[in-house]
C-alpha positions as CSV (number, residue, x, y, z in Angstrom):
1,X,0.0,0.0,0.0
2,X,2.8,2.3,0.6
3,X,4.5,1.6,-2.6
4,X,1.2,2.8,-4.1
5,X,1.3,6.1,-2.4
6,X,5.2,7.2,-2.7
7,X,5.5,5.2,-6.6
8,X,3.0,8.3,-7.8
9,X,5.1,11.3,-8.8
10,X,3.6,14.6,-6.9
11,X,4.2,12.9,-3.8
12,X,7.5,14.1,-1.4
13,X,8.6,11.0,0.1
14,X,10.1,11.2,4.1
15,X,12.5,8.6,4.5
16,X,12.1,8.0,8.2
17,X,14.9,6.2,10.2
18,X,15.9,5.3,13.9
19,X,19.2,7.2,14.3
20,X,20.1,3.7,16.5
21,X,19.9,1.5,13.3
22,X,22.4,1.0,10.4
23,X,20.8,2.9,7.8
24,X,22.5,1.0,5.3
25,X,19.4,-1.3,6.4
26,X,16.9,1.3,6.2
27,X,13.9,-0.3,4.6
28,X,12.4,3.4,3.9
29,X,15.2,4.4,1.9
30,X,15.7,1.0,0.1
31,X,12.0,1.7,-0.9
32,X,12.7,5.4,-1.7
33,X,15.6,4.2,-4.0
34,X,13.3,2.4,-6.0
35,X,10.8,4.7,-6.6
36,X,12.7,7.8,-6.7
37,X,16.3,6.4,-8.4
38,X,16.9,10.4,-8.7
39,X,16.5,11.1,-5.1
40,X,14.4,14.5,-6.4
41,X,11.4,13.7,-4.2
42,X,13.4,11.6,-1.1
43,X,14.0,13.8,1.9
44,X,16.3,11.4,5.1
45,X,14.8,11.7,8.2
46,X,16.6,11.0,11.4
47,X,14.5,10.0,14.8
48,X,15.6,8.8,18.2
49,X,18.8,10.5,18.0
50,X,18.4,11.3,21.9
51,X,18.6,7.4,22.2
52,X,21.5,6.4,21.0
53,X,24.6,5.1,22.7
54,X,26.6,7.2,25.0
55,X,30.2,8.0,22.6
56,X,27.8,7.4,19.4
57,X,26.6,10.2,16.9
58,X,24.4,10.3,14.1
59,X,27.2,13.4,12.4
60,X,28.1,10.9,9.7
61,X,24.4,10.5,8.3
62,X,23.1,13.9,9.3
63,X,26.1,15.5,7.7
64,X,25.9,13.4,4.1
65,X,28.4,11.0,4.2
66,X,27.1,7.9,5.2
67,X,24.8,8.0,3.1
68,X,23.8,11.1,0.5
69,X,20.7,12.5,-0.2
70,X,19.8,15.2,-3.1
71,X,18.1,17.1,0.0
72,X,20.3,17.2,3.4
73,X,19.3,14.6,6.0
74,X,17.2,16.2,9.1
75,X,17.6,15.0,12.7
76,X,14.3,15.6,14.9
77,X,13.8,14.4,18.4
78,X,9.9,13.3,19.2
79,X,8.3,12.9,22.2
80,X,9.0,9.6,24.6
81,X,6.7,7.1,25.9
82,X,6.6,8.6,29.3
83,X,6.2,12.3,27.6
84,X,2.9,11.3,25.8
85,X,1.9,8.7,29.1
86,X,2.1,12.3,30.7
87,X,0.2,14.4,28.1
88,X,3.0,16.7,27.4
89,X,1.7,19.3,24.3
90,X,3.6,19.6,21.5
91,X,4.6,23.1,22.0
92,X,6.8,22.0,24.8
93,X,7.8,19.3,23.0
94,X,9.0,21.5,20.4
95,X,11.3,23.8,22.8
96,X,12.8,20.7,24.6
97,X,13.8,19.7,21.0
98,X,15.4,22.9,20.1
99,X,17.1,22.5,23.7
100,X,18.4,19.4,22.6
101,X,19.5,20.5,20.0
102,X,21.0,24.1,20.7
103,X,22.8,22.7,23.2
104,X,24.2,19.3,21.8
105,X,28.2,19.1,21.8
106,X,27.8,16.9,18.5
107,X,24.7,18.5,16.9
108,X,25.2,22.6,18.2
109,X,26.5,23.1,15.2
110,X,23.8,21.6,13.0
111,X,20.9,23.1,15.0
112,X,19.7,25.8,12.8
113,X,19.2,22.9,10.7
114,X,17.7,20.3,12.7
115,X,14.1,19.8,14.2
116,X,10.5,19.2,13.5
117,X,10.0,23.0,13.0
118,X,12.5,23.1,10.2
119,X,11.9,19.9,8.7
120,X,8.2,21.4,8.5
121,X,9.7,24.9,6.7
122,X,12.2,22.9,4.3
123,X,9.0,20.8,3.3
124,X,6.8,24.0,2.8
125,X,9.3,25.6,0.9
126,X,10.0,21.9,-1.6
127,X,6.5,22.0,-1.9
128,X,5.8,25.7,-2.9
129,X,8.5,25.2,-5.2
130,X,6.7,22.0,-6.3
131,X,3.8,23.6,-7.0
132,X,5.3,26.8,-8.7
133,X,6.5,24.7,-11.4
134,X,3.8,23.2,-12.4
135,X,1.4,25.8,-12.3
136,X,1.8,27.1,-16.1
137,X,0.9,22.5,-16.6
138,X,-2.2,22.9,-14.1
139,X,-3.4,26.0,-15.9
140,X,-2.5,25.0,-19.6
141,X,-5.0,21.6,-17.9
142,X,-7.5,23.5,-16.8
143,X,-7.9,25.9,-19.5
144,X,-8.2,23.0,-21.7
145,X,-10.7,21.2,-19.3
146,X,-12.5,24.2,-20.1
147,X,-12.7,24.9,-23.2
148,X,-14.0,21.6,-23.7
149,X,-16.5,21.6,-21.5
150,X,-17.7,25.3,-23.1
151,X,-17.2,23.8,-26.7
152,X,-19.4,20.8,-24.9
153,X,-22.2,22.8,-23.8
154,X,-22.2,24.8,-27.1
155,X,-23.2,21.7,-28.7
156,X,-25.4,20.2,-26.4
157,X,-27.1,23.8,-26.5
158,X,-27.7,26.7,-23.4
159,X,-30.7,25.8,-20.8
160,X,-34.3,27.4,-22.5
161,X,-35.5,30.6,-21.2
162,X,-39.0,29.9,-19.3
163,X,-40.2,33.1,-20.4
164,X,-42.7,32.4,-23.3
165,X,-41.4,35.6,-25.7
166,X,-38.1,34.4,-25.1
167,X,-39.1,30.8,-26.1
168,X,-40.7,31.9,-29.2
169,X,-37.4,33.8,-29.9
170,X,-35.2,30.6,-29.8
171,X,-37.8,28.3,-32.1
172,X,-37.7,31.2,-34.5
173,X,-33.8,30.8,-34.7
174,X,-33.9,27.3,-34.7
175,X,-36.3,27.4,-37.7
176,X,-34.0,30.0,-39.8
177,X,-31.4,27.5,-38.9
178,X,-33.2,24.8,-40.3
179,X,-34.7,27.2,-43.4
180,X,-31.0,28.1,-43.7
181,X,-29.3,24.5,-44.3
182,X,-32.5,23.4,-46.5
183,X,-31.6,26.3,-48.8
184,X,-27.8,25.7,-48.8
185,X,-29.1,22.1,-50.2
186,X,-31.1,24.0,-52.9
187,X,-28.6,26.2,-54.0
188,X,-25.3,23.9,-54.5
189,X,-24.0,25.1,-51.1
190,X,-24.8,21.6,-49.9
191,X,-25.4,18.2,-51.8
192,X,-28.8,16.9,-52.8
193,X,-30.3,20.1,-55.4
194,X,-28.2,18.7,-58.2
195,X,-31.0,15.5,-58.0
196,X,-33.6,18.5,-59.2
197,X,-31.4,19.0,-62.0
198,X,-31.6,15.4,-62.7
199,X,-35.5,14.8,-62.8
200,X,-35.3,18.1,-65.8
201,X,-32.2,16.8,-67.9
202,X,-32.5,12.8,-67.2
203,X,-35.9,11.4,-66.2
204,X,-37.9,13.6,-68.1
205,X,-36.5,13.2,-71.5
206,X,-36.7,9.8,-71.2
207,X,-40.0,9.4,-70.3
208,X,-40.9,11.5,-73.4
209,X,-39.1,9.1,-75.2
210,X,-40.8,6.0,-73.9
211,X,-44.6,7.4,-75.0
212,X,-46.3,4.8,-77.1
213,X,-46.5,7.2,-80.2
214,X,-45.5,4.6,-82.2
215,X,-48.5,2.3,-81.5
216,X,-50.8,5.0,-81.0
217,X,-50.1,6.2,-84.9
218,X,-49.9,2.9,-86.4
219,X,-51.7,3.0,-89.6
220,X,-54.6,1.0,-88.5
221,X,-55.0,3.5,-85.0
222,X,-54.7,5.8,-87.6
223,X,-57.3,4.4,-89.9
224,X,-59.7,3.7,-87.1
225,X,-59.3,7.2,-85.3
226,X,-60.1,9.2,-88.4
227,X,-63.2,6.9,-89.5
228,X,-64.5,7.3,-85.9
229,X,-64.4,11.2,-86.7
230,X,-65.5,10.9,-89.9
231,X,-68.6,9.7,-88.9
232,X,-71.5,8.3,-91.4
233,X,-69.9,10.8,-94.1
234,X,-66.5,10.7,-94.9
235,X,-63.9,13.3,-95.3
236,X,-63.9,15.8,-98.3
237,X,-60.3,16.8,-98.5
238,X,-58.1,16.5,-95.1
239,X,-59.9,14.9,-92.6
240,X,-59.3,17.6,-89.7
241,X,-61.6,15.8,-86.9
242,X,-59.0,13.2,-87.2
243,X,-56.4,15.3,-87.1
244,X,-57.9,16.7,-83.5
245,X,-58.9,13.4,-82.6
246,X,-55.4,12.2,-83.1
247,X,-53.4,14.9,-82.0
248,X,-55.8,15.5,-78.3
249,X,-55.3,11.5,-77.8
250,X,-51.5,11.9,-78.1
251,X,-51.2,15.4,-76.1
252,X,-52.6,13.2,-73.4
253,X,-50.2,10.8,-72.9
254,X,-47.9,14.2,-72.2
255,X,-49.7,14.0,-68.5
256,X,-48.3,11.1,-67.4
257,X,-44.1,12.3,-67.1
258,X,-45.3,16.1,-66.3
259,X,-47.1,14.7,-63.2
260,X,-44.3,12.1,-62.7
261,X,-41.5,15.2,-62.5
262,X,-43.4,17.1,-60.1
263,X,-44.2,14.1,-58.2
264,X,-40.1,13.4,-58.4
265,X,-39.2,17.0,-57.7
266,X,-41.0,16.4,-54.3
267,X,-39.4,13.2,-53.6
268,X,-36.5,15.3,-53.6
269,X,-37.4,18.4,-51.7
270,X,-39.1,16.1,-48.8
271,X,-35.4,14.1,-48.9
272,X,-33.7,17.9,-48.5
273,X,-35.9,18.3,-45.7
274,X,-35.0,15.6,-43.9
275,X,-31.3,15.7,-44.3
276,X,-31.7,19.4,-43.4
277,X,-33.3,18.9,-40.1
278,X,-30.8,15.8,-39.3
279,X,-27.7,18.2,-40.4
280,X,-28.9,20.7,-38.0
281,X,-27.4,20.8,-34.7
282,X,-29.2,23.4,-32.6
283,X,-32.0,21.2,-33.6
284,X,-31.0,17.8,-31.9
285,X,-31.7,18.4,-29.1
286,X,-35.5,18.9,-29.4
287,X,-37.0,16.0,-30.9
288,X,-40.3,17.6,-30.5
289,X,-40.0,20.4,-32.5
290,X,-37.8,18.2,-35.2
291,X,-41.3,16.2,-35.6
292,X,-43.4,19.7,-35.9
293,X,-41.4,21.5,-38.6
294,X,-40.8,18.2,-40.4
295,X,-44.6,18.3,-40.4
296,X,-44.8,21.4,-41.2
297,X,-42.6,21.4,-43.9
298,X,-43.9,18.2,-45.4
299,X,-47.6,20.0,-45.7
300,X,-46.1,23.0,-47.8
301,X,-44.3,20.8,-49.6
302,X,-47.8,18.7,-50.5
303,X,-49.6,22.1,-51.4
304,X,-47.2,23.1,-53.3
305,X,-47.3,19.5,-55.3
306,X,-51.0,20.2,-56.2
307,X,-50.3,23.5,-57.8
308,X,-47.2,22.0,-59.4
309,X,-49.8,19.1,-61.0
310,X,-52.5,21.8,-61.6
311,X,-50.0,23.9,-63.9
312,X,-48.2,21.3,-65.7
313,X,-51.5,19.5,-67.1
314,X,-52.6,23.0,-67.3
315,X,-49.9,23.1,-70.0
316,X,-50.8,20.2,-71.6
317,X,-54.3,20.7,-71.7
318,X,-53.0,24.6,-73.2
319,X,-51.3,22.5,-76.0
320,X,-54.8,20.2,-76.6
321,X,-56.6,23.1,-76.4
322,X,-55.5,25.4,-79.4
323,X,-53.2,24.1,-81.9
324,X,-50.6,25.9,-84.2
325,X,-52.6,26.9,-87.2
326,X,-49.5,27.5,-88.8
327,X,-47.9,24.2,-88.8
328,X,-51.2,22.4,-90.4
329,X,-51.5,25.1,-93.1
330,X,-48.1,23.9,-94.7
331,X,-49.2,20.0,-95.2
332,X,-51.2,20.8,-98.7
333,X,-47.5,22.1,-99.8
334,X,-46.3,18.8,-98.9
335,X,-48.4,16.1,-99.8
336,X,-47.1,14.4,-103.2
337,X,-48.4,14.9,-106.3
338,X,-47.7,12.3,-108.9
339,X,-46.4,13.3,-112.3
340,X,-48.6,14.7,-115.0
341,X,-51.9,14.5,-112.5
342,X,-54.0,17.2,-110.3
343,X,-53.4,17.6,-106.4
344,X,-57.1,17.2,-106.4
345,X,-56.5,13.8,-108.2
346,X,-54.3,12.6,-106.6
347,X,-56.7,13.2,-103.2
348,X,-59.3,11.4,-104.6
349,X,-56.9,8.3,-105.5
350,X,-55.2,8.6,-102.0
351,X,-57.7,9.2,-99.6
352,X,-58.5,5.8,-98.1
353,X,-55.1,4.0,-98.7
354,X,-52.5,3.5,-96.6
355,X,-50.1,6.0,-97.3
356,X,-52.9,8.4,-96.5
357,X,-53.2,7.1,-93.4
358,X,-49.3,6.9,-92.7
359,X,-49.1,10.3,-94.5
360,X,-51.6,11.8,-91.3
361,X,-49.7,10.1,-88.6
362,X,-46.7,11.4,-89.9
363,X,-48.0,14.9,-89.6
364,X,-49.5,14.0,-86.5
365,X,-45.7,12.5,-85.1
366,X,-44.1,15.7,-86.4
367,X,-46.7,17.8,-84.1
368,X,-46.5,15.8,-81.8
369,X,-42.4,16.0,-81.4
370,X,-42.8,20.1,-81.7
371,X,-44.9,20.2,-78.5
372,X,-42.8,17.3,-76.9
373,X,-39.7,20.0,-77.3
374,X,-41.8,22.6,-76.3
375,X,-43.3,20.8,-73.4
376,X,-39.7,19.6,-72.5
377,X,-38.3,23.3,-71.8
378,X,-42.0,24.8,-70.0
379,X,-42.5,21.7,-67.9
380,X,-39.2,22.0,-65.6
381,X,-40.1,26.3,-65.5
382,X,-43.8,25.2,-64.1
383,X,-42.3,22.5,-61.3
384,X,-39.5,25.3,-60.4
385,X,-41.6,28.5,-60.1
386,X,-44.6,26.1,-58.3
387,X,-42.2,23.6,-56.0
388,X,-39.1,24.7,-55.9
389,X,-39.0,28.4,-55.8
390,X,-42.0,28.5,-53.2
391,X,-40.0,25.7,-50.9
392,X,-37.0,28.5,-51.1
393,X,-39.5,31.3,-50.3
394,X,-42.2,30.5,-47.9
395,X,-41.8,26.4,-46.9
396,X,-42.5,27.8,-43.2
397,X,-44.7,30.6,-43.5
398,X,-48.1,28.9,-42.7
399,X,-45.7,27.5,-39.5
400,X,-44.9,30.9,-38.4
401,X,-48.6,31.9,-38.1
402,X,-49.6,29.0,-36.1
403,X,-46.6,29.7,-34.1
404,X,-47.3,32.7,-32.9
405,X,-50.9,31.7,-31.8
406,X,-49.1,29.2,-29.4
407,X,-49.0,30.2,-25.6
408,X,-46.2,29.0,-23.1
409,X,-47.1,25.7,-22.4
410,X,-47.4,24.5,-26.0
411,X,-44.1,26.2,-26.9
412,X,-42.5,24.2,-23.7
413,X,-43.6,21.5,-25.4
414,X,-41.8,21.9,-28.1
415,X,-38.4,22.8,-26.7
416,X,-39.0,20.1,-24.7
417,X,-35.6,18.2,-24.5
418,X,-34.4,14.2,-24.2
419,X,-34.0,14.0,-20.3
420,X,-30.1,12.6,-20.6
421,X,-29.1,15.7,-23.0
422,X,-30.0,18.0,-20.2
423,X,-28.5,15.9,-17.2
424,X,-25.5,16.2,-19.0
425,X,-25.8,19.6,-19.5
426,X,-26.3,19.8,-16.0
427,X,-23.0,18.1,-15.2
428,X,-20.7,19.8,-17.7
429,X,-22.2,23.0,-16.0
430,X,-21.0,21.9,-12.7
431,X,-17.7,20.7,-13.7
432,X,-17.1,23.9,-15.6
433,X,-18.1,25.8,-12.5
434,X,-15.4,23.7,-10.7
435,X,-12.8,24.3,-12.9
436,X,-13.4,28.2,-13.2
437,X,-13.0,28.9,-9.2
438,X,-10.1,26.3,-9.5
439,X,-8.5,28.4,-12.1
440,X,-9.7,31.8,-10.5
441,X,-7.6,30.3,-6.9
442,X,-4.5,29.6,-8.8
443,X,-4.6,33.0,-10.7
444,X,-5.4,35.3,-7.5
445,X,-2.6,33.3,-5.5
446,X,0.6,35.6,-4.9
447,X,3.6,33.5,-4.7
448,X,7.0,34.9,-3.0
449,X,10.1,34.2,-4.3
């Protein structure tokens, strides 16, 4: 158990021997040797030197030759059996000491030296220098301790105000927070907007692509559409109900991938606002109020869905619903006219074959492609100015008027925090306090040289 003690290395170790003993022997220095091989911390003291043999001294020890020590050896005379049996107090234990030695024929001349009184002054003064140099360690430690705990308590967050304006305050901060990272994400400050980019330049273009144009303008589609429109009489010249027929029927198909972008886009902008609420840290620490303005947020983002649908098949209906005179007025120009025969001939020849029919579906494709590319640079404006650009603007706003409806127990509720976050705010708090006064005690301590 000693070993224990005297192996750390802060503590002064006190050698103690009988001056009647060999201290060649001494098991307190052989101990001391191995712990403190240096002898930095090892200070020799010398008991019972009142009871040793008349013609014996202690002069060889005391005086560093029998055996050195880095510190001198110290002589001290305690009290005796019969001096405690008899209550003596220590202050007169004290002057018959420095009687002994003051008036010692072989330890007079050691006396300012000797005794419990200097052995305690020579220890005060070791220690003060102990301490002295490591003071710039303990404060370098302490300041440290500190800073970690502050940097610790940053993160974990300050304690909530109970006052309800002041609560009101913070969940507005921590929403601008939140508003902030989400539009970091949109912008390119963060990952995840490039996606948005994506659904315009990748998944719409191929899902234009993939329409069933092909089958819907087969010849025979095309045959049976323009009969159907025809009616009991058929067409006189170009048969333009099966042109509209034909050209509403494929403009349809366009709703499918505009409603699937805007469905996409907000795929997207719901994953931005959950990796913006997980990415932000003032946050964390209400998982109350992560749950409302991911609610919140998720609602906006739904509205603004419906009026993303609403406008793109708005534009495709816009297409279906007046179509470009001038591109139909150009097909007489084109159709073929065989060699040495009438247009109006060659009509009347043509109407009900097949290459009529391929002829119209042609014309219908070609239309059909010119709103495609049309269609392909409006639909991405509509889901931006409906989805995007009103997630940027206003995803909270309908949040911020409930909000400020709420009173103070429904906004405690919401800055209500996990039970082991704020027990270990508690403690860093205490241990911070701790290390403050500790580092306040050092600082206001006056040490004399």
């Amino acid at each position: 158990m000693v070993r224990t003690y005297v192996g750390k290395p802060n503590c002064i170790i006190l050698a103690v021997s009988p001056a009647n003993q060999d201290i060649a022997t001494s098991d307190a220095i052989k101990l001391a040797r191995e712990v403190d091989p240096t002898g930095e911390r090892t200070f020799g003291v010398l008991t019972k030197l009142d009871l040793m043999d008349k013609g014996t001294n202690a002069l060889d020890v005391l005086e560093g030759r029998a055996y050195r020590l880095q510190h001198p050896w110290v002589g001290i005379v305690n009290r005796s059996q019969a001096d405690i049996n008899k209550n003596v107090d220590m202050i007169y234990a004290r002057r018959k000491e420095r009687e002994y030695f003051a008036t010692s024929p072989e330890y007079g001349h050691l006396a300012s030296k000797m005794g419990s009184e200097y052995l305690a002054k020579l220890l005060s003064k070791h220690l003060e220098q102990f301490i002295k140099a490591r003071i710039p360690s303990i404060t370098s430690l302490i300041n440290k301790s500190i800073d970690e705990l502050e940097s610790e308590l940053d993160h974990l967050g300050r304690p909530i105000a109970v006052d309800a304006g002041a609560q009101l305050y913070t969940i507005l901060e921590l929403c601008r927070a939140f508003d902030k990272i989400f539009k970091e994400h949109l912008d390119g400050g963060r990952p995840g907007g490039d996606r948005i980019y994506g659904v315009f330049d990748n998944q719409l273009p191929a899902a234009l692509r993939k329409l069933p144009f092909d089958r819907y303008l087969s010849v025979q589609n095309v045959r049976k559409v323009v009969s159907e429109a025809d009616g009991y009489q058929p067409h006189l010249i170009a048969p333009e109900q099966g042109y509209r027929r034909l050209i509403e029927g494929a403009l349809n198909y366009f709703r499918g991938p505009a409603e699937a972008s805007v469905d996409a886009v907000h795929f997207v902008l719901k994953e931005l606002v959950r990796k913006s609420i997980g990415e932000c840290q003032e946050l964390k620490r209400f998982p109350s109020l992560q749950s409302t303005i991911a609610a919140a947020s998720n609602e906006a983002l739904e509205k603004f869905r419906d009026e993303g649908r609403k406008t793109v098949v708005r534009l495709v209906d816009m297409e279906s619903s007046y179509l470009t005179v001038d591109f139909f007025r150009k097909l007489p120009q084109e159709m073929e006219i065989p060699k040495g025969g009438k247009p109006e001939a060659a009509a009347a020849v043509d109407r009900y074959g097949e290459a009529h029919f391929r002829r119209i579906g042609s014309n219908v494709s070609s239309y059909v492609n010119m709103v495609s590319d049309t269609l392909r640079n409006t639909l991405p404006k509509a889901v931006v100015y409906c989805q995007v650009k009103e997630a940027k603007q206003s995803l909270l706003n309908y949040f911020y008027t409930q909000i400020g409806k709420k009173e103070g127990k429904a906004l405690s509720e919401l800055l209500d925090e996990d039970p082991a976050l704020m027990e270990r705010r508690m403690q860093c708090a205490k241990r911070l306090e701790l290390y403050k006064k500790a580092r306040d005690e050092i600082d206001s301590v006056a040490w004399v040289r």
